[in-house]
NULOMAR-523304 format. One line per field, with one value per atom (N, C-alpha, C, O): residue in one letter; x, y, z negated; residue number from 1; atom name. Coordinates in nm, 3 decimals. Each point is the difference from the previous one (the first is absolute). Example, Ala and Ser with C-alpha at 12.3 -4.5 7.8 and 13.67 -1.06 7.14 Angstrom:
BEGIN
residu: [A;A;A;A;S;S;S;S]
u: [1.319;-0.089;0.090;0.104;-0.139;0.082;-0.077;0.051]
v: [-0.569;0.119;0.120;-0.002;0.107;0.119;0.109;0.111]
w: [-0.780;0.000;0.000;-0.066;0.138;-0.006;-0.073;-0.017]
num: [1;1;1;1;2;2;2;2]
atome: [N;CA;C;O;N;CA;C;O]
This chain:
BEGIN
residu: [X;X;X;X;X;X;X;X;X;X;X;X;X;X;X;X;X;X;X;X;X;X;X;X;X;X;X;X;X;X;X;X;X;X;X;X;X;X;X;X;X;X;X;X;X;X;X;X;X;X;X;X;X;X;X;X;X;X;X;X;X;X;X;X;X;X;X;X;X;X;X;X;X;X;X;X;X;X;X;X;X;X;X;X;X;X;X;X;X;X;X;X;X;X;X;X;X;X;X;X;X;X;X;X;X;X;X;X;X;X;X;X;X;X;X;X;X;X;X;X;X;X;X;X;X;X;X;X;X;X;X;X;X;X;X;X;X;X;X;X;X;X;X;X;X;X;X;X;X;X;X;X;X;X;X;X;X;X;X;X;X;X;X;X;X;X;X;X;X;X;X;X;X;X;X;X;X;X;X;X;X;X;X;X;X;X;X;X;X;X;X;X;X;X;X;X;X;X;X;X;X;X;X;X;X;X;X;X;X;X;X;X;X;X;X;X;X;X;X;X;X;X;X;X;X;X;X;X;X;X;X;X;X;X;X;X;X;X;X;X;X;X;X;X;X;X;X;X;X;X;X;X;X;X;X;X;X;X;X;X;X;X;X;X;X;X;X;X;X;X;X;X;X;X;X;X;X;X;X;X;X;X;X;X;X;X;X;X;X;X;X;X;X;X;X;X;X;X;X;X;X;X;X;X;X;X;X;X;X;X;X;X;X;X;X;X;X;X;X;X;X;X;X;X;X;X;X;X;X;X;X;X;X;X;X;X;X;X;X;X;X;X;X;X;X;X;X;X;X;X;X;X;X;X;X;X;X;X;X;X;X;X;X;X;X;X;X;X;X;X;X;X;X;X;X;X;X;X;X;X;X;X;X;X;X;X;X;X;X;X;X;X;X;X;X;X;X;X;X;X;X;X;X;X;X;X;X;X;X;X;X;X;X;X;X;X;X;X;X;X;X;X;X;X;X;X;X;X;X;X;X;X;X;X;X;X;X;X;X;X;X;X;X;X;X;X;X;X;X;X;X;X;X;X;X;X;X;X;X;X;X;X;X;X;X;X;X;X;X;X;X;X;X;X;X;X;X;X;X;X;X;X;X;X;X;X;X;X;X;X;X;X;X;X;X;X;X;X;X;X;X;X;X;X;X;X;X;X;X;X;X;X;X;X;X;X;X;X;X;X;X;X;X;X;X;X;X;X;X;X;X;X;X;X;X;X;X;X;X;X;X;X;X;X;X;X;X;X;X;X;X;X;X;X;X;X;X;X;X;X;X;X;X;X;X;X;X;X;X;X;X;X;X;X;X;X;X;X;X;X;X;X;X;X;X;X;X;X;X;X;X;X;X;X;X;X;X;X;X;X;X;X;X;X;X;X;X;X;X;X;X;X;X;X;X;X;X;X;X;X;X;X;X;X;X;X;X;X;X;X;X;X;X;X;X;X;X;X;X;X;X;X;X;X;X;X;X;X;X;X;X;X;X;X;X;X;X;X;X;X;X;X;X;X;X;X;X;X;X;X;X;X;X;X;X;X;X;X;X;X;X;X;X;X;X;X;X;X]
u: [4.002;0.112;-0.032;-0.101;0.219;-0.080;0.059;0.067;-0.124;0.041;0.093;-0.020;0.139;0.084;-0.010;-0.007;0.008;0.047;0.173;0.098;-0.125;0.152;0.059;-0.044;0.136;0.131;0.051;-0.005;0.055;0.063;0.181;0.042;0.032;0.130;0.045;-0.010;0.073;0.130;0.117;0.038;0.030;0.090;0.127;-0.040;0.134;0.122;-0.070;0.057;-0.164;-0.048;0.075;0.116;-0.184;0.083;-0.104;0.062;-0.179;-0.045;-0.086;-0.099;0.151;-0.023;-0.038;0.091;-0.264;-0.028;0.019;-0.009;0.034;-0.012;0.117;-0.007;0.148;0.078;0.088;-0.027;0.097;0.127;0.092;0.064;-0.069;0.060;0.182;0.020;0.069;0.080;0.063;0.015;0.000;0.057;0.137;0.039;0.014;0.163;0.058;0.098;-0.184;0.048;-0.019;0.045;-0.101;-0.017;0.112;0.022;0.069;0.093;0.121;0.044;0.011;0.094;0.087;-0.038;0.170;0.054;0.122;0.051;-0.041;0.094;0.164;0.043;0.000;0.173;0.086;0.097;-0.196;0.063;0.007;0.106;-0.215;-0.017;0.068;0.033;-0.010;0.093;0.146;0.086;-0.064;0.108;0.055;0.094;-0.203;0.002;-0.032;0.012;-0.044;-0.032;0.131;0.049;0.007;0.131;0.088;0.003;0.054;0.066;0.041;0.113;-0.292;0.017;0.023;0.035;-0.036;0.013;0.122;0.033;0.109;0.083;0.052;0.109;-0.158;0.090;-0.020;0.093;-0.227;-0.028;0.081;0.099;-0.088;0.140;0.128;0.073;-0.026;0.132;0.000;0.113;-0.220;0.080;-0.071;0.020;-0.065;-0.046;0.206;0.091;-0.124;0.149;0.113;0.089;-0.096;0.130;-0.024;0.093;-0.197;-0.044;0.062;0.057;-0.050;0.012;0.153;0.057;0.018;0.131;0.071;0.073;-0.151;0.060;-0.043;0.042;-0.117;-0.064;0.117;0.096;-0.053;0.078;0.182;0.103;-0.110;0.111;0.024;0.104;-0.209;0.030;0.011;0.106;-0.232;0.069;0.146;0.077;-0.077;0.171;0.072;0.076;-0.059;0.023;0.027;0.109;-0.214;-0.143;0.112;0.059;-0.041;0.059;0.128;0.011;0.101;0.097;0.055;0.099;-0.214;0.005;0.059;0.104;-0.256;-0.018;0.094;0.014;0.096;0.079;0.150;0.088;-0.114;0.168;-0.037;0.089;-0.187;-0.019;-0.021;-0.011;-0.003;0.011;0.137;0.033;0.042;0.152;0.066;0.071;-0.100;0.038;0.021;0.089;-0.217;-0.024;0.069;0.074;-0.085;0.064;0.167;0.062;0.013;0.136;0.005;0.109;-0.207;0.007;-0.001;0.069;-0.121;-0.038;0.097;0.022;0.034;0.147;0.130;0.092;-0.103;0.111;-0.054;0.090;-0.236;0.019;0.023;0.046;-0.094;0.055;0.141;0.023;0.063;0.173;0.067;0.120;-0.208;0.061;0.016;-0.109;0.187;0.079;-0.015;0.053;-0.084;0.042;0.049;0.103;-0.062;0.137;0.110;0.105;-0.198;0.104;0.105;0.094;-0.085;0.072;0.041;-0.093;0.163;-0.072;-0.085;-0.004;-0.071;-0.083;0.036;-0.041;0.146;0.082;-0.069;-0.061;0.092;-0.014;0.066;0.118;-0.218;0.079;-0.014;0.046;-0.143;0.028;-0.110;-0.083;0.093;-0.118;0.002;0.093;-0.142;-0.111;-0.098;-0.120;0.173;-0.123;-0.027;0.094;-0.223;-0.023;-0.101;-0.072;0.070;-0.091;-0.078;0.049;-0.228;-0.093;-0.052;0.031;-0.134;-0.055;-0.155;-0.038;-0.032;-0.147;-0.067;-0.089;0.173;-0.076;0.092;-0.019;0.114;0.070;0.163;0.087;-0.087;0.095;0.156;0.018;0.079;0.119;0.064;0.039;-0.020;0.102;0.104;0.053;0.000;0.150;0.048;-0.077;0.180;0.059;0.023;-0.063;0.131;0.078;0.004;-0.038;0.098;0.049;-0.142;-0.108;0.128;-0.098;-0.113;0.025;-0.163;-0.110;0.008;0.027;-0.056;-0.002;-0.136;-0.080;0.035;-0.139;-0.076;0.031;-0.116;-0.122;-0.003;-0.064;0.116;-0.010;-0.122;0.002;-0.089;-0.094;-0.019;-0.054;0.113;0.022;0.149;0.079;-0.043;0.109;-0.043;-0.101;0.216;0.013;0.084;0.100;-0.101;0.158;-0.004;-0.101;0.225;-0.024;0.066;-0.011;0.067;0.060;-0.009;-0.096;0.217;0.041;0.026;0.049;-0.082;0.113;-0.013;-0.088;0.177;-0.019;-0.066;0.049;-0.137;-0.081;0.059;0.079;-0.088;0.076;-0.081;0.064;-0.220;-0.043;0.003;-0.015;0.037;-0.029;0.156;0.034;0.039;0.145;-0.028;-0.096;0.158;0.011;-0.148;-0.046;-0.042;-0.073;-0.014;0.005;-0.018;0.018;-0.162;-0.115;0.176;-0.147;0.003;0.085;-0.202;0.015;-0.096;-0.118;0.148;-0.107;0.043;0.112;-0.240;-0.014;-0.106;-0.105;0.144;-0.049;-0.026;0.089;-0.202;-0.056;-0.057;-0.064;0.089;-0.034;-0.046;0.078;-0.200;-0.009;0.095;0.038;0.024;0.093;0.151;0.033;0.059;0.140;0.044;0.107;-0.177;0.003;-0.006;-0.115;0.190;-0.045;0.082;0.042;-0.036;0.089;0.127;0.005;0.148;0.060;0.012;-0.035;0.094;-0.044;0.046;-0.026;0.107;0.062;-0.095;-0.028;-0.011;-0.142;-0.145;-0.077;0.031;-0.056;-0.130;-0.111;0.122;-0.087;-0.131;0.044;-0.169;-0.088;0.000;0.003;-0.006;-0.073;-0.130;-0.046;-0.011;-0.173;-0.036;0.054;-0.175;-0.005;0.102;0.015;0.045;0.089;-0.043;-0.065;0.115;-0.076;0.129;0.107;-0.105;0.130;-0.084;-0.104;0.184;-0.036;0.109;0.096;-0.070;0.096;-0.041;-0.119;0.220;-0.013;0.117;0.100;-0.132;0.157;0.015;-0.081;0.179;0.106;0.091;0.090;-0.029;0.046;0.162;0.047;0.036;0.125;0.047;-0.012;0.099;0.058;0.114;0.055;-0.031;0.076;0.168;0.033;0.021;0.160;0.087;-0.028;0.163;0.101;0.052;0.107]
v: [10.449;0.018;0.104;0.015;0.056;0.099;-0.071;-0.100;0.200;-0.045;0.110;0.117;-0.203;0.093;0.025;-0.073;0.142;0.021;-0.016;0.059;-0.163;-0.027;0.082;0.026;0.011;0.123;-0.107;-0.122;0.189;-0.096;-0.022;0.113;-0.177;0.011;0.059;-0.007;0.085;0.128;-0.099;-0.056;0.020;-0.032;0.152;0.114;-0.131;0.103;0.125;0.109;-0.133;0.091;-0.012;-0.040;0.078;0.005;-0.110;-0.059;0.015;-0.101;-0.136;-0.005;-0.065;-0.158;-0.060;-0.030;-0.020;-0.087;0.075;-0.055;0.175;0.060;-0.004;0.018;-0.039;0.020;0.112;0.072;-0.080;0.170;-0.105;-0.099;0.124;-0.057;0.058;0.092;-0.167;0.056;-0.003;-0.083;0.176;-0.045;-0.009;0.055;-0.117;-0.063;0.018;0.056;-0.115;-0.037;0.095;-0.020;0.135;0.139;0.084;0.078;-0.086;0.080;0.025;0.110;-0.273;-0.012;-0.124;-0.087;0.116;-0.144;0.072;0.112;-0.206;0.075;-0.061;-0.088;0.177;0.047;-0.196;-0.041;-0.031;-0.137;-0.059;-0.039;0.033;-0.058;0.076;-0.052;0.147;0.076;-0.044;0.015;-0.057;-0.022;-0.145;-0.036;-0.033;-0.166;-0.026;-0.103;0.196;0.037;-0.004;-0.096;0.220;0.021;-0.122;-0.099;0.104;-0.140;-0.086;-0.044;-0.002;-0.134;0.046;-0.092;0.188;0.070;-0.007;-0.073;0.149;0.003;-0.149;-0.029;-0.035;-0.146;-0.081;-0.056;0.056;-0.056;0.051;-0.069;0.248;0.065;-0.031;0.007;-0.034;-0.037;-0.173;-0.043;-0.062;-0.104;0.010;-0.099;0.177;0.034;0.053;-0.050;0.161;0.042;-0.086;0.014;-0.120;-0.102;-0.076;-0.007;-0.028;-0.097;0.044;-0.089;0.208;0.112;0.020;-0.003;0.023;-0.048;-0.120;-0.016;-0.066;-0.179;-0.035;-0.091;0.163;-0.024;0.077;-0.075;0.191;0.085;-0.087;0.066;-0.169;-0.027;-0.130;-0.032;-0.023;-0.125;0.048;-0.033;0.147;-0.004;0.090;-0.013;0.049;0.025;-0.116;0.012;-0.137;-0.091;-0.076;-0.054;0.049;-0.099;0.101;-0.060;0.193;0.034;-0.042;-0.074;0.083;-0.022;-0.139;-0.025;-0.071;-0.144;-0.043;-0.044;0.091;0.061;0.002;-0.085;0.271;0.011;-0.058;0.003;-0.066;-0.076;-0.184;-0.066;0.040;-0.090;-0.017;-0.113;0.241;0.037;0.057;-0.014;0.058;0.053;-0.111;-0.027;-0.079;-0.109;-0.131;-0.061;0.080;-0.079;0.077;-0.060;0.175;0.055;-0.001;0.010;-0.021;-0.040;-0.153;-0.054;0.000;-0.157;0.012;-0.077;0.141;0.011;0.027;-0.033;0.106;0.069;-0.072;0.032;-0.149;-0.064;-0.100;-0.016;-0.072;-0.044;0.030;-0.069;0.224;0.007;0.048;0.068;-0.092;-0.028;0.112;0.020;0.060;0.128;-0.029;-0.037;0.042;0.018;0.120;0.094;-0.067;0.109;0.043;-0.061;0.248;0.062;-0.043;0.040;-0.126;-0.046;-0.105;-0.010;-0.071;-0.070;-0.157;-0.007;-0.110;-0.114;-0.038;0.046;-0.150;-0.073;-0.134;-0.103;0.128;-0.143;0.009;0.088;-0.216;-0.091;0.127;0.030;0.016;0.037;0.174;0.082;-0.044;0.147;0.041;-0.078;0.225;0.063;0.135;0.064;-0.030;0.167;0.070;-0.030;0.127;0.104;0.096;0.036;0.009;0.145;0.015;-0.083;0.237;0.081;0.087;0.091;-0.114;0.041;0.112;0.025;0.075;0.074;-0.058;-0.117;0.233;-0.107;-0.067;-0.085;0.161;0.001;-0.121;-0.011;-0.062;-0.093;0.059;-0.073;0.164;0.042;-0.027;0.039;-0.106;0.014;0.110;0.089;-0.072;0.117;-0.040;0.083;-0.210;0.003;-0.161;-0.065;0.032;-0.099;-0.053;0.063;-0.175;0.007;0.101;0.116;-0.183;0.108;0.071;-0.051;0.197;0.072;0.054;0.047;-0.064;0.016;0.207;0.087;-0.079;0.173;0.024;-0.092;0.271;0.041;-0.052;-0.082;0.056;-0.049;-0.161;-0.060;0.016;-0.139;-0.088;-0.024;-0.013;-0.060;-0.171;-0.062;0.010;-0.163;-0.013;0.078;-0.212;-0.017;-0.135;-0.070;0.060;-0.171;-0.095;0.023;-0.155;-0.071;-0.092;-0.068;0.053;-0.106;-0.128;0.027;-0.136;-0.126;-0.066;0.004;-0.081;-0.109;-0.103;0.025;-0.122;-0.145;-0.117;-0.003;-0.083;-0.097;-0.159;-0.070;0.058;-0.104;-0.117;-0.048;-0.036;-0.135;-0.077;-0.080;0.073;-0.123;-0.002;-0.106;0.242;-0.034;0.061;0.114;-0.190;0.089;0.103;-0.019;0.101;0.105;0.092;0.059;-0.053;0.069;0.102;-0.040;0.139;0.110;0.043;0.010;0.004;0.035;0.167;0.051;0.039;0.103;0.082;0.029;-0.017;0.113;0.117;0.043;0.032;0.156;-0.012;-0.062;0.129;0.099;0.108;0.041;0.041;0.116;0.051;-0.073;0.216;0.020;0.132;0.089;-0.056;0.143;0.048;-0.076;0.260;0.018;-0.056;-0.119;0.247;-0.052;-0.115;-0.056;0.018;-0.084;-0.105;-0.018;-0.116;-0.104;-0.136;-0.001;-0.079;-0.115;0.013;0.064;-0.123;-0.001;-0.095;-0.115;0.216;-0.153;-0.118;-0.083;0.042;-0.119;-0.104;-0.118;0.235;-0.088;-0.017;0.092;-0.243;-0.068;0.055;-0.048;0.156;0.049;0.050;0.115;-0.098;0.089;0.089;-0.014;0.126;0.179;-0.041;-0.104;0.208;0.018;0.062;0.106;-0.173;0.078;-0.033;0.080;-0.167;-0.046;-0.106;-0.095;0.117;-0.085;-0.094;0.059;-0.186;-0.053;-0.111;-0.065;0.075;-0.032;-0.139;0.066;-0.148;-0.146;-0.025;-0.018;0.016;-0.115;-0.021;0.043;-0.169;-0.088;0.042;-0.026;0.084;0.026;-0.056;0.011;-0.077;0.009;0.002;0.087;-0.128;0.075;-0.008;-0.107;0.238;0.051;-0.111;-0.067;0.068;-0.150;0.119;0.108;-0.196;0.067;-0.017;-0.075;0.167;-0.023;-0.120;0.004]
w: [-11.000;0.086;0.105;0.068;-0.075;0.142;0.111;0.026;0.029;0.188;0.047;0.032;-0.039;0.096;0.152;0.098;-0.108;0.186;0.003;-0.046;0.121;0.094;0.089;0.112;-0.156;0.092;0.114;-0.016;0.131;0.053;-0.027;-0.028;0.028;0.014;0.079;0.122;-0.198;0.079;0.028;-0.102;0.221;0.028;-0.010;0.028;-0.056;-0.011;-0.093;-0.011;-0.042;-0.092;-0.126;0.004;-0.144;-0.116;-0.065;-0.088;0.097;-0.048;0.055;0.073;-0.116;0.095;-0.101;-0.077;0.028;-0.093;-0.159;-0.110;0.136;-0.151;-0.059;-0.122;0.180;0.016;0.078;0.096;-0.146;0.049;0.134;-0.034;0.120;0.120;0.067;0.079;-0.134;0.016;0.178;0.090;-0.104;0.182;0.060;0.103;-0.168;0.006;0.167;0.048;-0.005;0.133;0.074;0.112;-0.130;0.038;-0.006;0.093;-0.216;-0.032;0.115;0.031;0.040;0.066;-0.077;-0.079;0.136;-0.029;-0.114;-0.008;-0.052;-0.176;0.064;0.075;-0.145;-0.001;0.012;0.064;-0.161;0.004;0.130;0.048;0.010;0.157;0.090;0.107;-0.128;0.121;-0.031;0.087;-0.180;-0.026;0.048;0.071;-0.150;0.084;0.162;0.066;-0.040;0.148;0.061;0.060;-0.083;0.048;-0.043;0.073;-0.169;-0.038;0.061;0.021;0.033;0.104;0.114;0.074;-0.024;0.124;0.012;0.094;-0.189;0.004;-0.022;0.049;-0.096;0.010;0.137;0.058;-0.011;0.154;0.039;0.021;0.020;0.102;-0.029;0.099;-0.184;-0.027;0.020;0.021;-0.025;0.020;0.206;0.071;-0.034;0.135;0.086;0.067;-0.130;0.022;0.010;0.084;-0.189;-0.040;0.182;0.081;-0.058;0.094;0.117;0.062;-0.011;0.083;0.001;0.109;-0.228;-0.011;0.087;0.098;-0.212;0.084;0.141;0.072;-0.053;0.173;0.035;-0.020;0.064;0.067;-0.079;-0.011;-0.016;-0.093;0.093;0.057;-0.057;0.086;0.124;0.053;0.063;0.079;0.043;0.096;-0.140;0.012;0.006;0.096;-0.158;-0.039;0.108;0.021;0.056;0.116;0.111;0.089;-0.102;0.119;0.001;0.099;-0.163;-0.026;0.054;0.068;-0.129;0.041;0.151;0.048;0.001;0.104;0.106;0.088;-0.119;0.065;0.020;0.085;-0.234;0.010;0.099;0.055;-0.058;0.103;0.106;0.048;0.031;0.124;0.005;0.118;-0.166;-0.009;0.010;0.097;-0.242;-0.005;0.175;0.061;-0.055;0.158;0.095;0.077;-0.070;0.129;-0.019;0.106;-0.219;-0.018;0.059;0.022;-0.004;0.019;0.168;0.067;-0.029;0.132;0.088;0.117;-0.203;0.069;0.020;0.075;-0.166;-0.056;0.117;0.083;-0.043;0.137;0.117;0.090;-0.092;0.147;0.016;0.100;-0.175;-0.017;-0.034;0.016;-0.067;-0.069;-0.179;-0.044;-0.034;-0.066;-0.098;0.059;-0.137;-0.116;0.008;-0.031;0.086;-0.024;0.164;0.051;-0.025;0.170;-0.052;0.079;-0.190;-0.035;0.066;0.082;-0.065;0.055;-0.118;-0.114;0.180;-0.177;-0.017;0.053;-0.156;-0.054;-0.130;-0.060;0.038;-0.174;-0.107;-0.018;-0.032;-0.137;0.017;-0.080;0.235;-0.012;-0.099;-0.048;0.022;-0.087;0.029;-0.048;0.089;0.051;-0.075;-0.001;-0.065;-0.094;0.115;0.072;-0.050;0.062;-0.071;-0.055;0.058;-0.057;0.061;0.068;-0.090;0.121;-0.058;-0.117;0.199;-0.050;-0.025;-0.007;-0.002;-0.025;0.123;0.005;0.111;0.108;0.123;0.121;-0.207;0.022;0.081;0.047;-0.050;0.082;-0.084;-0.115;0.189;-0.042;-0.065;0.076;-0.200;-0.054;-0.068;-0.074;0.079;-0.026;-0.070;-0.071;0.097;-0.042;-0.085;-0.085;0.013;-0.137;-0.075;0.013;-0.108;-0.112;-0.032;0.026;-0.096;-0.058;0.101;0.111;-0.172;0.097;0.023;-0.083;0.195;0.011;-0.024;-0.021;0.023;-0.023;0.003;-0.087;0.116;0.082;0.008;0.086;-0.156;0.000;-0.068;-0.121;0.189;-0.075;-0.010;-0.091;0.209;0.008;-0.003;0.052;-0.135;0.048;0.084;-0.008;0.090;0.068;-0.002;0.068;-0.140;0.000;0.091;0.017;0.063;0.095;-0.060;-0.120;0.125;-0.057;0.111;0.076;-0.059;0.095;-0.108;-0.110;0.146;-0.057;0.107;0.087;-0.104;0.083;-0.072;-0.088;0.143;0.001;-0.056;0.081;-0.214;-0.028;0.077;0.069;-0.051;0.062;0.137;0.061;0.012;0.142;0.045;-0.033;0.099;0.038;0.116;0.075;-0.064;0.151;-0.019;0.097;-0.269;0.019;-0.123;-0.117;0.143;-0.124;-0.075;0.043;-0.165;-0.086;-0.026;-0.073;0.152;-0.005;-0.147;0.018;-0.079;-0.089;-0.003;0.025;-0.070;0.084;-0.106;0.015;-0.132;-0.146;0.052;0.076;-0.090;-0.050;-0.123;-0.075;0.049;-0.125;-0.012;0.034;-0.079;-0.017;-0.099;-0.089;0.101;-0.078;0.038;0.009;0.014;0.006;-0.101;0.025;-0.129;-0.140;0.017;0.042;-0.047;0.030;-0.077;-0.115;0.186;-0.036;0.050;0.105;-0.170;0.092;0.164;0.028;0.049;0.147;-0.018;0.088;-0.206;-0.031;-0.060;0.017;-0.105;-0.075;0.004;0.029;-0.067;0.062;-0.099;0.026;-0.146;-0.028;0.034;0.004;0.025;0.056;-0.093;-0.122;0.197;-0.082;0.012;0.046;-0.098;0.004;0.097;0.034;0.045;0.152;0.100;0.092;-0.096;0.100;0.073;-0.044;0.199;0.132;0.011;0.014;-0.019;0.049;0.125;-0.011;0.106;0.136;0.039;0.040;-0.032;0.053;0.139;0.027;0.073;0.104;0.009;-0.058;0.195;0.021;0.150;0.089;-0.079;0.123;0.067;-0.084;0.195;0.083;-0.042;0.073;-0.138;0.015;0.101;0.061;0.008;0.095;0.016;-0.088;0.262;-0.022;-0.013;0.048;-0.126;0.001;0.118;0.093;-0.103;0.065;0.065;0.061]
num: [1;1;1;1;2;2;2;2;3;3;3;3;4;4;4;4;5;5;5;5;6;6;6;6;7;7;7;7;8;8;8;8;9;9;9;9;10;10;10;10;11;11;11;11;12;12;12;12;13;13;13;13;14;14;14;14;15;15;15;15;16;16;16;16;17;17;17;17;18;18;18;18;19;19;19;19;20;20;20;20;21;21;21;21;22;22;22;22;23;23;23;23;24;24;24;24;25;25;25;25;26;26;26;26;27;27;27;27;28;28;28;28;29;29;29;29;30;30;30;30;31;31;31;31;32;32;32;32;33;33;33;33;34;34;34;34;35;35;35;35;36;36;36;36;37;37;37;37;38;38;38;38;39;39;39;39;40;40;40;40;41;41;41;41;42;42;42;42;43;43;43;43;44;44;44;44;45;45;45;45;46;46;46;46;47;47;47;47;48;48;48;48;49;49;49;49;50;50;50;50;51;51;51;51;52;52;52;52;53;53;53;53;54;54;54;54;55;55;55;55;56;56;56;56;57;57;57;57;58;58;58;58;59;59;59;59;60;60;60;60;61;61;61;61;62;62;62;62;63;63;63;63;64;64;64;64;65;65;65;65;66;66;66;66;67;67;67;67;68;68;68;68;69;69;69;69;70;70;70;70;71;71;71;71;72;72;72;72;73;73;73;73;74;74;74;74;75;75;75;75;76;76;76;76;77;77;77;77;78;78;78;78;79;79;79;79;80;80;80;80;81;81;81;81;82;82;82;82;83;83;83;83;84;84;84;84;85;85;85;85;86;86;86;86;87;87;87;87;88;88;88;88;89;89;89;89;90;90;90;90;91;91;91;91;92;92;92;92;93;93;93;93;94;94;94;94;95;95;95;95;96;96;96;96;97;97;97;97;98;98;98;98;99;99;99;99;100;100;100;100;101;101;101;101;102;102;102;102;103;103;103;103;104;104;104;104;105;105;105;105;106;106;106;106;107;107;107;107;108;108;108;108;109;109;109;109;110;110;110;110;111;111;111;111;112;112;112;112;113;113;113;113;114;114;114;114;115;115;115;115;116;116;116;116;117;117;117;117;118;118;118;118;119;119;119;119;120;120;120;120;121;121;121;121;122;122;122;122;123;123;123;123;124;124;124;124;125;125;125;125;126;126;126;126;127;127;127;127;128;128;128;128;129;129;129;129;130;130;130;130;131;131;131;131;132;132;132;132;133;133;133;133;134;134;134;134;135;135;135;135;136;136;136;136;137;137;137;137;138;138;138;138;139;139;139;139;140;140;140;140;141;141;141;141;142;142;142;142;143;143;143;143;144;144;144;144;145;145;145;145;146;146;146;146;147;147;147;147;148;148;148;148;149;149;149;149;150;150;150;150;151;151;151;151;152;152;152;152;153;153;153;153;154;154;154;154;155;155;155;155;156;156;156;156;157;157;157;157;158;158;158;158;159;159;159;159;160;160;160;160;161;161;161;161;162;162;162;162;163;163;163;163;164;164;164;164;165;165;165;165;166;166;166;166;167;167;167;167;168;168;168;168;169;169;169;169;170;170;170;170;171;171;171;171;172;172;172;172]
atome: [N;CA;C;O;N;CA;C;O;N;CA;C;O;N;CA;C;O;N;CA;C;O;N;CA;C;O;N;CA;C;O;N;CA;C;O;N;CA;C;O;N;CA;C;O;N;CA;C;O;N;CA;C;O;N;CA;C;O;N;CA;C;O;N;CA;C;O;N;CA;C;O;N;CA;C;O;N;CA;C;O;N;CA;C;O;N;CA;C;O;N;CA;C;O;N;CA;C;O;N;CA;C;O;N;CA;C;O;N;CA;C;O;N;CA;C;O;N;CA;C;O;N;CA;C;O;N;CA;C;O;N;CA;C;O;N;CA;C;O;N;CA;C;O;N;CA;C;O;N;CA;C;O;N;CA;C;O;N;CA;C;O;N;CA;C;O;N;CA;C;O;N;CA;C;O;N;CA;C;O;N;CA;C;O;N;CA;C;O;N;CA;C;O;N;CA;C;O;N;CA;C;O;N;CA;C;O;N;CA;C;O;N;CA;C;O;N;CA;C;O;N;CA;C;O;N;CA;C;O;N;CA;C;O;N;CA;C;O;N;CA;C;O;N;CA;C;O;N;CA;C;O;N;CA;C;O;N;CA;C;O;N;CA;C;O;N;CA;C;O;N;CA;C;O;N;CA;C;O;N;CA;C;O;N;CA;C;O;N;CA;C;O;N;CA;C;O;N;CA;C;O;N;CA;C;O;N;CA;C;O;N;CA;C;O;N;CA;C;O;N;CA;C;O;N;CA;C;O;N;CA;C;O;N;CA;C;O;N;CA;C;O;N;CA;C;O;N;CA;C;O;N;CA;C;O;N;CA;C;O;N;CA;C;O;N;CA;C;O;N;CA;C;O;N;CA;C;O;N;CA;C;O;N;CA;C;O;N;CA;C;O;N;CA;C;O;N;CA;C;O;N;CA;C;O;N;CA;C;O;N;CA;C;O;N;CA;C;O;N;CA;C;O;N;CA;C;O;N;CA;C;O;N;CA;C;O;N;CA;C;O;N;CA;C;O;N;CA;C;O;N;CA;C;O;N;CA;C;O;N;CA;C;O;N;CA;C;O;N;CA;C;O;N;CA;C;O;N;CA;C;O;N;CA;C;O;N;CA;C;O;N;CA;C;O;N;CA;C;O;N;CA;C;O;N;CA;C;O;N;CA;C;O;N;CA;C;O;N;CA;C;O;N;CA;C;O;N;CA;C;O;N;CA;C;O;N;CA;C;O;N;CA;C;O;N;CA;C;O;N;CA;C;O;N;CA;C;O;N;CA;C;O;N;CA;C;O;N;CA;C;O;N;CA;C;O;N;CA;C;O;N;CA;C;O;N;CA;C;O;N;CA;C;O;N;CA;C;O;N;CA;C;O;N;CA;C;O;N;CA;C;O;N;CA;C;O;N;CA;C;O;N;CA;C;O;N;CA;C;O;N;CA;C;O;N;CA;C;O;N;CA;C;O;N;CA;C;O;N;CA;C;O;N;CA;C;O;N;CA;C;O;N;CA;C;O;N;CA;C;O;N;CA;C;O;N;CA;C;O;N;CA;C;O;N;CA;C;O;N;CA;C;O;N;CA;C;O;N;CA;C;O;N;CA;C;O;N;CA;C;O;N;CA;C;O;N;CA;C;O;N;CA;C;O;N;CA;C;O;N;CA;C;O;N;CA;C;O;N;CA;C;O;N;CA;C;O;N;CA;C;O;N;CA;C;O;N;CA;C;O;N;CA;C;O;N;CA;C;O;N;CA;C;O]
């Protein structure tokens, strides 16, 4: 037997053990993985995006809420300190649409909402069966001139409906 002399191993050389050493992982990354790369990339961003959607979806939503319940309350507020809708008296059976801007401001009455209308408001009177001499006030808000009619006892979507009991005005 002879005596070899031992080489040492070439690491990233062309022979390892008397073998041809291929160096795969040298080359870079192949056309498949870039592809599956991206892929998942593009599917994370799009259900990322969707998320980003429904966030900016609700709060819009969350604001809206929001403002028709402070609209809502402050129609209530008004109606105690003995002001009236429109300057009307407040008997059994009245009903009051106005139409707000976003920023709550009065822009118009009944009938068809004008420009800029972003809340509507319904007011409702009735008179009380269980308690006599006292009126049941609701005061609907709704984002959107769009709504229920003020007759009906329907809710829209996104609608604030507000109840208290009032005082009726003593008569003649």
């Amino acid at each position: 037997m002879r005596n070899r002399r031992r080489r040492p191993r070439r690491v990233g050389g062309s022979r390892v053990g008397g073998r041809v050493a291929r160096a795969g992982s040298d080359r870079g990354i192949g056309l498949v993985e870039v592809l599956v790369a991206a892929g998942l990339f593009a599917v994370l961003a799009a259900g990322v995006a969707h998320l980003f959607a429904m966030s900016a979806r609700s709060l819009v939503q969350a604001r809206h809420r929001t403002s028709s319940l402070v609209l809502a309350v402050g129609g209530i507020e008004q109606l105690r300190a003995g002001g009236a809708p429109g300057g009307a008296p407040l008997a059994a059976g009245a009903v009051q649409t106005e139409f707000l801007s976003a920023g709550g401001l009065l822009l118009g009455r009944g009938g068809s909402p004008p420009p800029g209308t972003v809340y509507r408001r319904v007011t409702s009177v009735r008179a009380s069966a269980a308690r006599p001499g006292t009126l049941v006030v609701e005061v609907r808000v709704a984002a959107g001139s769009a709504g229920a009619a003020p007759d009906s006892r329907a809710r829209a979507p996104h609608e604030v409906v507000v109840v208290t009991l009032l005082r009726a005005p003593a008569g003649p």
